[in-house]
PDBQT receptor file of N, H, CA, C and O in Angstrom, charges set to zero:
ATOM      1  N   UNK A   1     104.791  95.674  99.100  1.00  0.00    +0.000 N 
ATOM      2  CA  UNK A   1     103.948  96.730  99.636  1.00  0.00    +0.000 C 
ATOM      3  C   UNK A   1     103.936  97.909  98.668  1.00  0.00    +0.000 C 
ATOM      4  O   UNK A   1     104.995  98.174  98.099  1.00  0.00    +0.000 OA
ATOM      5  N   UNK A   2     103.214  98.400  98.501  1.00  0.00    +0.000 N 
ATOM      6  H   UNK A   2     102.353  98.185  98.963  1.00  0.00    +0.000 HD
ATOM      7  CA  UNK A   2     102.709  99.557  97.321  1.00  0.00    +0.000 C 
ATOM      8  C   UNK A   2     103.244 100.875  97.957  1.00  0.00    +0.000 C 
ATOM      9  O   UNK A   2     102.834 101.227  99.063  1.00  0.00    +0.000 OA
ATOM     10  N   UNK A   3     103.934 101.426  97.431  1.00  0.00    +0.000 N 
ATOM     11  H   UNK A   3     104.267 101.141  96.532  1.00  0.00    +0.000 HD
ATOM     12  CA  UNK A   3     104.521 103.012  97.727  1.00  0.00    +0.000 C 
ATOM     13  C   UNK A   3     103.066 103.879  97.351  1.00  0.00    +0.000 C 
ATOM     14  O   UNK A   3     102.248 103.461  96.531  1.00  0.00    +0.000 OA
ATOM     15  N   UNK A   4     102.937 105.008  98.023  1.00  0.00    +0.000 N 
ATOM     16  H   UNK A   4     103.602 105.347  98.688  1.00  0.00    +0.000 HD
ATOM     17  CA  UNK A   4     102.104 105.980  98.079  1.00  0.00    +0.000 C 
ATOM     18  C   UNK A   4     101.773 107.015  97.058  1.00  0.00    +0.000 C 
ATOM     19  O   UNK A   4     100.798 107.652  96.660  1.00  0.00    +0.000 OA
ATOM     20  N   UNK A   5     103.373 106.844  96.762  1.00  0.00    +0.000 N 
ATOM     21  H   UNK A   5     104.166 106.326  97.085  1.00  0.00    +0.000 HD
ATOM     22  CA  UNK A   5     103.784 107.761  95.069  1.00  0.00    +0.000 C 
ATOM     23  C   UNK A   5     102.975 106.861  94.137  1.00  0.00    +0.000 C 
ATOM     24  O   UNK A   5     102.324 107.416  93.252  1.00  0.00    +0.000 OA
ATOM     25  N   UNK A   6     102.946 105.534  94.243  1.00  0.00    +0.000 N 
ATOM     26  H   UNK A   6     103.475 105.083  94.962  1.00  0.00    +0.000 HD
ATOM     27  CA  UNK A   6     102.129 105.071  93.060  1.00  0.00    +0.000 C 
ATOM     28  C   UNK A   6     100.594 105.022  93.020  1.00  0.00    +0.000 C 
ATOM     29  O   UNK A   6      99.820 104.734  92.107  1.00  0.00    +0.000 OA
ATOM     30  N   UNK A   7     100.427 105.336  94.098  1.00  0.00    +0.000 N 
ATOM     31  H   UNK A   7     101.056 105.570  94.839  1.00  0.00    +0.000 HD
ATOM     32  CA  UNK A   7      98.555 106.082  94.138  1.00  0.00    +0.000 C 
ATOM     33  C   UNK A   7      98.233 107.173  93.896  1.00  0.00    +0.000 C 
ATOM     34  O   UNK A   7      97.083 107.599  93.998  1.00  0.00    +0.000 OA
ATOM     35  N   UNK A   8      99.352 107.896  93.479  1.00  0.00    +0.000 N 
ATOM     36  H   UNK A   8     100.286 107.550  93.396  1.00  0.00    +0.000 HD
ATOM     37  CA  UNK A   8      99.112 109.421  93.691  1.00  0.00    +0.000 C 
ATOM     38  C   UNK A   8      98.248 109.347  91.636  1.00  0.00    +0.000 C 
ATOM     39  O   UNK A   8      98.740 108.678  90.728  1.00  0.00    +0.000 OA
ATOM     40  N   UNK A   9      97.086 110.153  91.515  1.00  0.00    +0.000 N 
ATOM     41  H   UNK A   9      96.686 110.697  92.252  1.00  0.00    +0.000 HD
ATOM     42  CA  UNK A   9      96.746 110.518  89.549  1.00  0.00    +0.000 C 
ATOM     43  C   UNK A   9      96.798 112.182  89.698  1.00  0.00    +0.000 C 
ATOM     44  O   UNK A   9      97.043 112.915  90.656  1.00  0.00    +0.000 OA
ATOM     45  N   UNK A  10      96.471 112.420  88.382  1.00  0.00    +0.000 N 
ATOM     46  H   UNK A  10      96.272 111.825  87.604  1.00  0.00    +0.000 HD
ATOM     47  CA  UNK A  10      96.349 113.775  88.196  1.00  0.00    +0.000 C 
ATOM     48  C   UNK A  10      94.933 114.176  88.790  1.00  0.00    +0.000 C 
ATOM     49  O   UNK A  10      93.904 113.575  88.480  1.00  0.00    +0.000 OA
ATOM     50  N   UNK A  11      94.982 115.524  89.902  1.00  0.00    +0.000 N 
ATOM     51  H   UNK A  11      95.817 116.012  90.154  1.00  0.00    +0.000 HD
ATOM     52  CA  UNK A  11      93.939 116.013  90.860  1.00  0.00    +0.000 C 
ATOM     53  C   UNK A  11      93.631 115.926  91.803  1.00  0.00    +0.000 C 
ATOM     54  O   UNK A  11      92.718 116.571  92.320  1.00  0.00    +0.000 OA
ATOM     55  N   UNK A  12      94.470 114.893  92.437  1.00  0.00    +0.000 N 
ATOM     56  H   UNK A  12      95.211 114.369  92.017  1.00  0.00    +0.000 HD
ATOM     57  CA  UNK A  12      94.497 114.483  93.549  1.00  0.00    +0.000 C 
ATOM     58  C   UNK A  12      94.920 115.227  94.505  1.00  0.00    +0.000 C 
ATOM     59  O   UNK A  12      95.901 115.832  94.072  1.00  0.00    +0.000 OA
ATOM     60  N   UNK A  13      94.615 115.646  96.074  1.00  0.00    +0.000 N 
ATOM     61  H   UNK A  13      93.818 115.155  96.426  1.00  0.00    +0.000 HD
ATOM     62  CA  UNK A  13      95.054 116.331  96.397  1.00  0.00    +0.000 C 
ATOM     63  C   UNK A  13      96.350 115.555  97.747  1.00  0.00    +0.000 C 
ATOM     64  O   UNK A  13      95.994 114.645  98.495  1.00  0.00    +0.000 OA
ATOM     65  N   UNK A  14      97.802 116.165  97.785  1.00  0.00    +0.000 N 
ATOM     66  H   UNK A  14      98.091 116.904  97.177  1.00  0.00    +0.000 HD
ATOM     67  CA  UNK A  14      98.988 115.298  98.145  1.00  0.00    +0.000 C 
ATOM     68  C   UNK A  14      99.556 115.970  99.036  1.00  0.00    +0.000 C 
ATOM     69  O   UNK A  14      99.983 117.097  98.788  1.00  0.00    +0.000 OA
ATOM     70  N   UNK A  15      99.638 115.558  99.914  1.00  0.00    +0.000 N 
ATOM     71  H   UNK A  15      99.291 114.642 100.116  1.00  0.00    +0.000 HD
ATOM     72  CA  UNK A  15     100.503 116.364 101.565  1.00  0.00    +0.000 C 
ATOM     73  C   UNK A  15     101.640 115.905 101.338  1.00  0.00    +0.000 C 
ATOM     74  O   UNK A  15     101.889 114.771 100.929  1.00  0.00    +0.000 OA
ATOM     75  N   UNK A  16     102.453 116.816 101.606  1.00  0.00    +0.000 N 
ATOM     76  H   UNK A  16     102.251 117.737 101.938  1.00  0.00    +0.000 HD
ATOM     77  CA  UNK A  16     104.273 116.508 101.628  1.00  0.00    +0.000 C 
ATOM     78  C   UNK A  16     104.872 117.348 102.842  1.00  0.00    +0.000 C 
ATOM     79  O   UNK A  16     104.569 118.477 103.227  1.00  0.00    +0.000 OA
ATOM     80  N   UNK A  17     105.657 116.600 103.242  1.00  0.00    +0.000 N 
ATOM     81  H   UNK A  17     105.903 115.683 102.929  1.00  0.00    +0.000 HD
ATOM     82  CA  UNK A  17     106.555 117.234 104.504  1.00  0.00    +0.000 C 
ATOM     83  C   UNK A  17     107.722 118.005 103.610  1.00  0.00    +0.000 C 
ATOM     84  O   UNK A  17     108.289 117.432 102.679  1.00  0.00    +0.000 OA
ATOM     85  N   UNK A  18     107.946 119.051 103.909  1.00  0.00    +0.000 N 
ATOM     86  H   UNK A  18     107.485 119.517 104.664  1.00  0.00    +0.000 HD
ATOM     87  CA  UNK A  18     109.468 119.767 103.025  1.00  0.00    +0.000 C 
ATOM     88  C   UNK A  18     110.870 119.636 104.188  1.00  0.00    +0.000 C 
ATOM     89  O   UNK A  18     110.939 118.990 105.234  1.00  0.00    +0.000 OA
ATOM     90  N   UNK A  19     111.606 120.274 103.707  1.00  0.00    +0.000 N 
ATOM     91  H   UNK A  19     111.550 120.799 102.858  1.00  0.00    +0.000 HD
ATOM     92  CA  UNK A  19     112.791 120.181 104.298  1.00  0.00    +0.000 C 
ATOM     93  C   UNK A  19     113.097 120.639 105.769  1.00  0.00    +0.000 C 
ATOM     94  O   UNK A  19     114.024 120.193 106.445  1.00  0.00    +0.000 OA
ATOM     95  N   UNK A  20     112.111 121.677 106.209  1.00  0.00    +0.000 N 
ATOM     96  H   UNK A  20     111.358 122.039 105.659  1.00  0.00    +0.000 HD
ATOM     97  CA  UNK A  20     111.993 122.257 107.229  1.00  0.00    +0.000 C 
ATOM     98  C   UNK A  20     110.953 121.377 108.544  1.00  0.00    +0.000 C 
ATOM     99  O   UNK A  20     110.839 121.852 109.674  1.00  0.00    +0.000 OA
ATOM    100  N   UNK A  21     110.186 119.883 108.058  1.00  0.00    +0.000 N 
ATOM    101  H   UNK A  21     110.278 119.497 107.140  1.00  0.00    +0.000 HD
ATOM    102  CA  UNK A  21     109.293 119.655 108.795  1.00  0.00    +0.000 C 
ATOM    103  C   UNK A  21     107.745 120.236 108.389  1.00  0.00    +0.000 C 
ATOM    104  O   UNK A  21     106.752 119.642 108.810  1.00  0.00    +0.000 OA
ATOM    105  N   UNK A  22     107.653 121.163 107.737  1.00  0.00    +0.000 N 
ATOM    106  H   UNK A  22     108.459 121.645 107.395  1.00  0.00    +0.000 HD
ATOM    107  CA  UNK A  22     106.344 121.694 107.509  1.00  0.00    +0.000 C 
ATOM    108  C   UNK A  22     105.662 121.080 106.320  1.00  0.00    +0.000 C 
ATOM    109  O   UNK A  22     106.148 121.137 105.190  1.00  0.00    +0.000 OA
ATOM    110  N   UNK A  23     104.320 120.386 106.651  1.00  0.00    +0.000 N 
ATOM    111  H   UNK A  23     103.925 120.340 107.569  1.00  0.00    +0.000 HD
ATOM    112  CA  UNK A  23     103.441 119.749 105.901  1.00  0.00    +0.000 C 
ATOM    113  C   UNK A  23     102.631 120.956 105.025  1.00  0.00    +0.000 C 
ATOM    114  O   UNK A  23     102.032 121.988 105.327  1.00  0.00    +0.000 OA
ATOM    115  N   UNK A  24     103.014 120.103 103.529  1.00  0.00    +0.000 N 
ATOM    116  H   UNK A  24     103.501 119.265 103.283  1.00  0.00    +0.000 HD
ATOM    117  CA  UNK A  24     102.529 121.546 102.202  1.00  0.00    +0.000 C 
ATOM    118  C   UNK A  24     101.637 120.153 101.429  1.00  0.00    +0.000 C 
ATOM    119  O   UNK A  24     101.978 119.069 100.953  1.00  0.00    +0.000 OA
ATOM    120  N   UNK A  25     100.253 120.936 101.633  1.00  0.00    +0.000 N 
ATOM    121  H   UNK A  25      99.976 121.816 102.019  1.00  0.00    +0.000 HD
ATOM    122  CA  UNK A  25      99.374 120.254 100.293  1.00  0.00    +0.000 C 
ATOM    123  C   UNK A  25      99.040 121.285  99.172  1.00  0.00    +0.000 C 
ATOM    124  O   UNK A  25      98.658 122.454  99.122  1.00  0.00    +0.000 OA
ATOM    125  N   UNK A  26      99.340 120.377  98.368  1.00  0.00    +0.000 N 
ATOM    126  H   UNK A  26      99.651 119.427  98.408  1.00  0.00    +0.000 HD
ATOM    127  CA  UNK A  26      98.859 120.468  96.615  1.00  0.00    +0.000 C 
ATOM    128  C   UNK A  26      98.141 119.887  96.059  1.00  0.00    +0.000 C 
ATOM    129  O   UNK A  26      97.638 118.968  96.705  1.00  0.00    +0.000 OA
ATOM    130  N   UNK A  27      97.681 120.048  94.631  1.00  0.00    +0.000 N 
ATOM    131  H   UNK A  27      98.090 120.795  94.106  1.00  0.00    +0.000 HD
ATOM    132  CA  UNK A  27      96.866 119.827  93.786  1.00  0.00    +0.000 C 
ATOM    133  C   UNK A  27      98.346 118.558  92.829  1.00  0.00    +0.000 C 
ATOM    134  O   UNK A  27      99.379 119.162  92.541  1.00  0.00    +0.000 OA
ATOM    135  N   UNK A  28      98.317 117.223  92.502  1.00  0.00    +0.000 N 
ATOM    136  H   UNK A  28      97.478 116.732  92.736  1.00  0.00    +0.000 HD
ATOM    137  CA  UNK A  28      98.876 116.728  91.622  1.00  0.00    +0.000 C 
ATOM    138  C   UNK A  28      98.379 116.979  90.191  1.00  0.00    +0.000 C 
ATOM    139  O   UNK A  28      97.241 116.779  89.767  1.00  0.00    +0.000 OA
ATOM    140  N   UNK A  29      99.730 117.581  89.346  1.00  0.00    +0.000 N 
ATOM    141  H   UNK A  29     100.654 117.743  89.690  1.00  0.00    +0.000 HD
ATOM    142  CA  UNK A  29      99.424 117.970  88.000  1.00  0.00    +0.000 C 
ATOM    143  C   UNK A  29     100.404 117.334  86.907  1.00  0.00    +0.000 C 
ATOM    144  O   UNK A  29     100.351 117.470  85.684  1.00  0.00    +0.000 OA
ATOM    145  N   UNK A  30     101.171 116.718  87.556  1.00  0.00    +0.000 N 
ATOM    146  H   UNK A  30     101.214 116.608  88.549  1.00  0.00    +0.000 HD
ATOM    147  CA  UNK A  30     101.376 116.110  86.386  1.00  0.00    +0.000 C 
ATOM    148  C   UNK A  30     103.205 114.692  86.622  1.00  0.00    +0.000 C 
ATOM    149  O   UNK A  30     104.219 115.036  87.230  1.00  0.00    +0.000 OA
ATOM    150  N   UNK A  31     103.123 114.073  86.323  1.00  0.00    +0.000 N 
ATOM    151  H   UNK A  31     102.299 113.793  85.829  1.00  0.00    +0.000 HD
ATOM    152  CA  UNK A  31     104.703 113.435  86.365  1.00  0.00    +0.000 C 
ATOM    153  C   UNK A  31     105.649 113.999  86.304  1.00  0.00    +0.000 C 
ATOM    154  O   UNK A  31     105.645 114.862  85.426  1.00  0.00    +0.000 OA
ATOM    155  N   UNK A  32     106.901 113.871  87.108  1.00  0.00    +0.000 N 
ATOM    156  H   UNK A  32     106.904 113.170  87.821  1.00  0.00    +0.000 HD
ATOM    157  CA  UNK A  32     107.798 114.532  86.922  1.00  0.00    +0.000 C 
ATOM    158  C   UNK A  32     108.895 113.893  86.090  1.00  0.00    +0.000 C 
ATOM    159  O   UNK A  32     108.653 112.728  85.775  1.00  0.00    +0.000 OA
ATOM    160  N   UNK A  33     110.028 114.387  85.671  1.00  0.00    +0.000 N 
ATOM    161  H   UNK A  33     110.224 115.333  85.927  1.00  0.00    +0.000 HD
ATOM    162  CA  UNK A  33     110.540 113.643  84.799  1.00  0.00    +0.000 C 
ATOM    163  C   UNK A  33     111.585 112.823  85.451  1.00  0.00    +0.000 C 
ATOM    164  O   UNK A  33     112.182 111.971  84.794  1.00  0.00    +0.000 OA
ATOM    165  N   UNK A  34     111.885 113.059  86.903  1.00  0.00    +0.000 N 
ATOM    166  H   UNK A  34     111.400 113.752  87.437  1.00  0.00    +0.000 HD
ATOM    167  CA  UNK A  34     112.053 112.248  87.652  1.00  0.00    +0.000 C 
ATOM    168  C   UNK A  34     111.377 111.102  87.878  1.00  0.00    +0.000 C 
ATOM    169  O   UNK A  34     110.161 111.282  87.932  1.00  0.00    +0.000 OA
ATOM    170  N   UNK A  35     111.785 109.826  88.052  1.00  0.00    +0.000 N 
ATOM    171  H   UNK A  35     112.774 109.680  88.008  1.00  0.00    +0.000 HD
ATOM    172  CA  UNK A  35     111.235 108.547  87.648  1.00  0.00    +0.000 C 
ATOM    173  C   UNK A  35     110.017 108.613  89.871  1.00  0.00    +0.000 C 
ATOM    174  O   UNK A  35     110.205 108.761  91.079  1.00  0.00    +0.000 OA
ATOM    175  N   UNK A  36     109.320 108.453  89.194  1.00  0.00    +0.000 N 
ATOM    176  H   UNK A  36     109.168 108.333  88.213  1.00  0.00    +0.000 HD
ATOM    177  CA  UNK A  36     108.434 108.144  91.018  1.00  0.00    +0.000 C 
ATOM    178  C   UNK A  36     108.382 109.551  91.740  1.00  0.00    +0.000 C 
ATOM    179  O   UNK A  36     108.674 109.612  92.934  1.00  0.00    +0.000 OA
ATOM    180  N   UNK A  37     108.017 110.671  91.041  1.00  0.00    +0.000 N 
ATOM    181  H   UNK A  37     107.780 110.621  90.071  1.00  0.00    +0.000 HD
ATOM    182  CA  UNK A  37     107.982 111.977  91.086  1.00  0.00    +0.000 C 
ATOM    183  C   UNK A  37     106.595 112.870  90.885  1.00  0.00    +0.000 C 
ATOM    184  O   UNK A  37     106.390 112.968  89.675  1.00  0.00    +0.000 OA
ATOM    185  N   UNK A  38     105.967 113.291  91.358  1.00  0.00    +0.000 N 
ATOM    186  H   UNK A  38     106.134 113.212  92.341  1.00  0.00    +0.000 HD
ATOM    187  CA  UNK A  38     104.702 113.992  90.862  1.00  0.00    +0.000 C 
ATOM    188  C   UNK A  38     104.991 115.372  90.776  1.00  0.00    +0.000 C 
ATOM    189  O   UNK A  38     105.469 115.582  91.891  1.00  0.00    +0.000 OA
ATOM    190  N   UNK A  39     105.008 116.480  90.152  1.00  0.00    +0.000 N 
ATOM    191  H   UNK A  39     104.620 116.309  89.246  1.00  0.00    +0.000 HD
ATOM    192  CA  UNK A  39     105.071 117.867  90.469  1.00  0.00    +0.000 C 
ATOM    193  C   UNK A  39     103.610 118.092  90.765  1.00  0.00    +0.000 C 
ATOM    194  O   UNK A  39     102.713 117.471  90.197  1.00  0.00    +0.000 OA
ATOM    195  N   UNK A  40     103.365 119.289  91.960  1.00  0.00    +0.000 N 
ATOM    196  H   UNK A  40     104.095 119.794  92.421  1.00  0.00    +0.000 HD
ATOM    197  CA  UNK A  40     102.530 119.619  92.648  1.00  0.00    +0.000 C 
ATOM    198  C   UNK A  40     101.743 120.870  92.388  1.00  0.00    +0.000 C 
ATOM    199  O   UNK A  40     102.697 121.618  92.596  1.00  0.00    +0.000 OA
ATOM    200  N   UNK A  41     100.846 121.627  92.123  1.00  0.00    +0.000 N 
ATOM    201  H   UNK A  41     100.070 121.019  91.954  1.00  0.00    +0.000 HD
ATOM    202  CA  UNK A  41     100.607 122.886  92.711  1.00  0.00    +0.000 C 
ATOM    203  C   UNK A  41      99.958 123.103  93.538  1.00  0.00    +0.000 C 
ATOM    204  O   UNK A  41      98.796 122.719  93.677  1.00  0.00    +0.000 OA
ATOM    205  N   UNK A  42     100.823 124.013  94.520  1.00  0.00    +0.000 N 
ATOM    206  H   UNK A  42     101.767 124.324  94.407  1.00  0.00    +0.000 HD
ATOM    207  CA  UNK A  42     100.286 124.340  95.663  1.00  0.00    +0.000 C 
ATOM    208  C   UNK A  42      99.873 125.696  96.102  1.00  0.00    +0.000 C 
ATOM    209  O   UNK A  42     100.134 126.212  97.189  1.00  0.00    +0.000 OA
ATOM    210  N   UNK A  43      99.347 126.096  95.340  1.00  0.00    +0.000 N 
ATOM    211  H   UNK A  43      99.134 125.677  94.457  1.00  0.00    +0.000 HD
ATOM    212  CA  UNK A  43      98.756 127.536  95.135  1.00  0.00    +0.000 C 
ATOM    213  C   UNK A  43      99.767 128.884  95.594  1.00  0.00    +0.000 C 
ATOM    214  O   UNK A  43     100.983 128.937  95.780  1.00  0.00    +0.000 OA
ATOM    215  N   UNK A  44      98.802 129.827  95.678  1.00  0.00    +0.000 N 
ATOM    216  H   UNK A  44      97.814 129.785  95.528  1.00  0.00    +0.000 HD
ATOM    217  CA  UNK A  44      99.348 130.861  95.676  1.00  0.00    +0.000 C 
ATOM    218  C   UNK A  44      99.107 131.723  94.487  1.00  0.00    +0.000 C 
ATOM    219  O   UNK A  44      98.617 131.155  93.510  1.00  0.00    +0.000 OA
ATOM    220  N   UNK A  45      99.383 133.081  94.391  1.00  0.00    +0.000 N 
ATOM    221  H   UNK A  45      99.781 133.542  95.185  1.00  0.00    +0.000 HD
ATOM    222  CA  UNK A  45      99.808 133.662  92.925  1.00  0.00    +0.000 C 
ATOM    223  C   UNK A  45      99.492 133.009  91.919  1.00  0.00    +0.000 C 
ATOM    224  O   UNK A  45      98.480 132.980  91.218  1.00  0.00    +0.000 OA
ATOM    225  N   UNK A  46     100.761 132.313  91.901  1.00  0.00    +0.000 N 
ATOM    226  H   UNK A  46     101.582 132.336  92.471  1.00  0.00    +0.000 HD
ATOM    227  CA  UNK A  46     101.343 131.941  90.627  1.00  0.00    +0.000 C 
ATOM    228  C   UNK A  46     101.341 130.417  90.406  1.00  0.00    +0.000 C 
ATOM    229  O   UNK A  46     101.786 129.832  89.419  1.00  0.00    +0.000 OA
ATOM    230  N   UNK A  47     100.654 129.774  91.700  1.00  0.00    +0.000 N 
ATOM    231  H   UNK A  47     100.293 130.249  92.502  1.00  0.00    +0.000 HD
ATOM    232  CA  UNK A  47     101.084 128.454  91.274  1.00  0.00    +0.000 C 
ATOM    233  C   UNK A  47     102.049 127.887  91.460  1.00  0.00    +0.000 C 
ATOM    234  O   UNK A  47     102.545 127.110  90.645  1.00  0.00    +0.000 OA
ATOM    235  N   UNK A  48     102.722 128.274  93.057  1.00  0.00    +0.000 N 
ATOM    236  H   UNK A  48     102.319 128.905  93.720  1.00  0.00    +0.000 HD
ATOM    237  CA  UNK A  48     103.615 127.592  93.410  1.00  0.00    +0.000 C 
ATOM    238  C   UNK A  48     103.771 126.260  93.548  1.00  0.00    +0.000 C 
ATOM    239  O   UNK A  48     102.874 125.713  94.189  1.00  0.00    +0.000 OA
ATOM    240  N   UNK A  49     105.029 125.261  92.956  1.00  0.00    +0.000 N 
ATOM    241  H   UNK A  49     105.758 125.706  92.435  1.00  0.00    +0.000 HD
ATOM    242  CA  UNK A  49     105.143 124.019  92.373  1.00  0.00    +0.000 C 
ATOM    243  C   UNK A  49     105.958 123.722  93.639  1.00  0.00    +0.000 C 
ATOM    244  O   UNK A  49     106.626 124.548  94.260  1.00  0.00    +0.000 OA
ATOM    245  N   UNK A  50     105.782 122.202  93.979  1.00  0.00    +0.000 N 
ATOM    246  H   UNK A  50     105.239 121.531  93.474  1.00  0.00    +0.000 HD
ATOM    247  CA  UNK A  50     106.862 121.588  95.013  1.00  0.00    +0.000 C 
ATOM    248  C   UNK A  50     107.014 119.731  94.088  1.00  0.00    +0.000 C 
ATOM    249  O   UNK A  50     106.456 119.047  93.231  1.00  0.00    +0.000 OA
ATOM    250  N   UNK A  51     107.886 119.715  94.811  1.00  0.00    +0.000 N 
ATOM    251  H   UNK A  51     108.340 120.270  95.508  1.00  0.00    +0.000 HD
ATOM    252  CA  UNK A  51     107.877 117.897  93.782  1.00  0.00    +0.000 C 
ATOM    253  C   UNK A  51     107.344 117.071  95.259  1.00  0.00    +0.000 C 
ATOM    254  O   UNK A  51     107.681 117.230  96.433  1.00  0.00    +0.000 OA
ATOM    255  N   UNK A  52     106.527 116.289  94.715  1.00  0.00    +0.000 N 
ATOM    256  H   UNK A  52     106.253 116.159  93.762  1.00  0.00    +0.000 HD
ATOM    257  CA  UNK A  52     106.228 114.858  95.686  1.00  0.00    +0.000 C 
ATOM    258  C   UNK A  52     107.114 113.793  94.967  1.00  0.00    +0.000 C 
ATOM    259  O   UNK A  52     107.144 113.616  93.749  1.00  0.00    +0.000 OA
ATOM    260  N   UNK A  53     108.017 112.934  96.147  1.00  0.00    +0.000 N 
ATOM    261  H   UNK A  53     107.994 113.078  97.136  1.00  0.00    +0.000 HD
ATOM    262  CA  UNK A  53     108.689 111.728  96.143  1.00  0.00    +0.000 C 
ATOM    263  C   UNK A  53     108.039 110.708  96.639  1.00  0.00    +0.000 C 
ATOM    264  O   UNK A  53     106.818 110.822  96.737  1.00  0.00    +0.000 OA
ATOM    265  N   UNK A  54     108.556 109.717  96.984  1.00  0.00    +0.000 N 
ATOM    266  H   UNK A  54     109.548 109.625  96.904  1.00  0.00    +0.000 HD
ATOM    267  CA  UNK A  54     108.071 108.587  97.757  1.00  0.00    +0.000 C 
ATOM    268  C   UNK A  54     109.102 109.004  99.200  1.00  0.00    +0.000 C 
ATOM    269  O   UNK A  54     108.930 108.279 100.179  1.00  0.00    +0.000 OA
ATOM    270  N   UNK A  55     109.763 109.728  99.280  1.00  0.00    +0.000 N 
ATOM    271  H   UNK A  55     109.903 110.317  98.485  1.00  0.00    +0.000 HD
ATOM    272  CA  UNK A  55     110.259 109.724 100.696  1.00  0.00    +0.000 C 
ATOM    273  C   UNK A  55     109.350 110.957 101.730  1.00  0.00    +0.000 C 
ATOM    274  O   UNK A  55     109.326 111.004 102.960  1.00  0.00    +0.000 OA
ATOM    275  N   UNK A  56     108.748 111.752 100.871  1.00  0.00    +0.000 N 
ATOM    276  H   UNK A  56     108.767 111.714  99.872  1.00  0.00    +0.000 HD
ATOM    277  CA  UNK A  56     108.091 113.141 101.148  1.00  0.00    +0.000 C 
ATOM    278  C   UNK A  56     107.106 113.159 101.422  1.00  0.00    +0.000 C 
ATOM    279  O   UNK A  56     106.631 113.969 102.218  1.00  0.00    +0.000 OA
ATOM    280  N   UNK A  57     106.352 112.073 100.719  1.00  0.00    +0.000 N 
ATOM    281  H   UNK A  57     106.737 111.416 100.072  1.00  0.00    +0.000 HD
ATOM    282  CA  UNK A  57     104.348 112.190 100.695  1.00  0.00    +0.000 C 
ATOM    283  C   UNK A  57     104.196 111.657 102.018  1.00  0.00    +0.000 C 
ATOM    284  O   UNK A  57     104.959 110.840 102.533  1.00  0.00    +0.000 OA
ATOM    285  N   UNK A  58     102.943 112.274 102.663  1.00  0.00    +0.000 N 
ATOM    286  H   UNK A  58     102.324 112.938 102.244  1.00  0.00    +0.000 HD
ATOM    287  CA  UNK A  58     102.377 111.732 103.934  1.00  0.00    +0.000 C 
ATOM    288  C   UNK A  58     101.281 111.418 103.783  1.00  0.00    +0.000 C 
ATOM    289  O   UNK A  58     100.869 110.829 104.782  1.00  0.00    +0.000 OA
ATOM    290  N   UNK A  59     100.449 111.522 102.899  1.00  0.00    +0.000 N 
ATOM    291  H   UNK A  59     100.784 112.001 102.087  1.00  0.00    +0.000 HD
ATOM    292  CA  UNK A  59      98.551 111.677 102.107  1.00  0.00    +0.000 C 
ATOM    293  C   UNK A  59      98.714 111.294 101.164  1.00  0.00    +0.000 C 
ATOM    294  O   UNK A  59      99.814 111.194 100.620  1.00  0.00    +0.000 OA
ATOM    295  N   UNK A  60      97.302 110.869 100.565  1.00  0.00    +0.000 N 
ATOM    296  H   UNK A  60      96.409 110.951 101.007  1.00  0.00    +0.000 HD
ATOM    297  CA  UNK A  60      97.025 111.019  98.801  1.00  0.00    +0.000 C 
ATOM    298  C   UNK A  60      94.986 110.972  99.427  1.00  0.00    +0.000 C 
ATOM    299  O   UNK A  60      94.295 110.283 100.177  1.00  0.00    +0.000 OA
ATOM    300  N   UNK A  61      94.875 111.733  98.850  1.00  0.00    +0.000 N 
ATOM    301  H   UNK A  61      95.437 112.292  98.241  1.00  0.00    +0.000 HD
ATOM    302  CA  UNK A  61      93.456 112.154  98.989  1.00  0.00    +0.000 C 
ATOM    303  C   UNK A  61      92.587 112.377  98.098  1.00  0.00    +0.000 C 
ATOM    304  O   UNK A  61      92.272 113.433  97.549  1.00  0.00    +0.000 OA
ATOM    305  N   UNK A  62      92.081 110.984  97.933  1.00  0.00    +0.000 N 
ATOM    306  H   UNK A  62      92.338 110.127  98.379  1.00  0.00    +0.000 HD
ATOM    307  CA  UNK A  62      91.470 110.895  96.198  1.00  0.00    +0.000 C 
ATOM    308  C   UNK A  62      90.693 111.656  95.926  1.00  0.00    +0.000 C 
ATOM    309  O   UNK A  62      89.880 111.954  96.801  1.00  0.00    +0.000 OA
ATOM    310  N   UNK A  63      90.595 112.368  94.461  1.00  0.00    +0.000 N 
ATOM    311  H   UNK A  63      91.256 112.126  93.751  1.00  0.00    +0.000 HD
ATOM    312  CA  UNK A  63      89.437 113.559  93.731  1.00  0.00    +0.000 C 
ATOM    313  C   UNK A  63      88.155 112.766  93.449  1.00  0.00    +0.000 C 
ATOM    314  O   UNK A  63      88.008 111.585  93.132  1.00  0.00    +0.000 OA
ATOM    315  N   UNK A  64      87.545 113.445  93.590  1.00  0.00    +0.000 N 
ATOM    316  H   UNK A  64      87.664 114.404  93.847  1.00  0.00    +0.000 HD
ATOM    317  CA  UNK A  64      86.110 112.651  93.176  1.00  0.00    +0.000 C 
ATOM    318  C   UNK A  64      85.952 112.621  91.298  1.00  0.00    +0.000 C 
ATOM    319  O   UNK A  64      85.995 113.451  90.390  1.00  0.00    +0.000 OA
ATOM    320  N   UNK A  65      85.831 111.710  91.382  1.00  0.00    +0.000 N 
ATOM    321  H   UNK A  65      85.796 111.035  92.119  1.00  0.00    +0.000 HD
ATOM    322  CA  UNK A  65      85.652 111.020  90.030  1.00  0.00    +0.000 C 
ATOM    323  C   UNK A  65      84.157 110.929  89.959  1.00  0.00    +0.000 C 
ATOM    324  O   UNK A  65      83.327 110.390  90.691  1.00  0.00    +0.000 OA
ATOM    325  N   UNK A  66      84.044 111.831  88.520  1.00  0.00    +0.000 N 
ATOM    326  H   UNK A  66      84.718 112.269  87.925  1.00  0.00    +0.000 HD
ATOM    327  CA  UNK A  66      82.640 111.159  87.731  1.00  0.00    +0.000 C 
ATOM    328  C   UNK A  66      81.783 110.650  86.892  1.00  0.00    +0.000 C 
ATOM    329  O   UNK A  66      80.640 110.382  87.264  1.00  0.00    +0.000 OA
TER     330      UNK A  66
C-alpha cells in the first residue's frame, strides 16, 4: 500500500495534524533531509515551516499542473 508521504511533489498543498491535535496546511517546498520527510510552508510573516511525516499527513491536494 503506498504511504501518502510518497504522493506528496513540490506545491502541493499538505494537511498535517501537530502535536496538539490541530490540523496545519502548507504549501510543500522541498525534501527534508530526513528520509520520507517534506518541509512545509505554512505561511505567515515569515514563512512558517512545519515537517510532514508519514505518521502526520492527513491530505495531499494536488497543484494544478500545466
Amino acid at each position: 500500500m503506498a504511504r501518502l508521504v510518497d504522493k506528496i511533489r513540490r506545491g502541493d498543498k499538505v494537511t498535517i495534524v501537530n502535536t496538539s491535535g490541530k490540523k496545519i496546511t502548507g504549501r510543500a517546498v522541498m525534501k527534508s533531509s530526513m528520509k520520507g520527510c517534506w518541509v512545509l510552508n505554512t505561511g505567515g510573516r515569515y514563512g512558517q515551516p512545519a515537517l510532514a511525516c508519514d505518521i502526520n499527513v492527513v491530505k495531499v491536494s494536488k497543484r494544478r499542473r500545466r
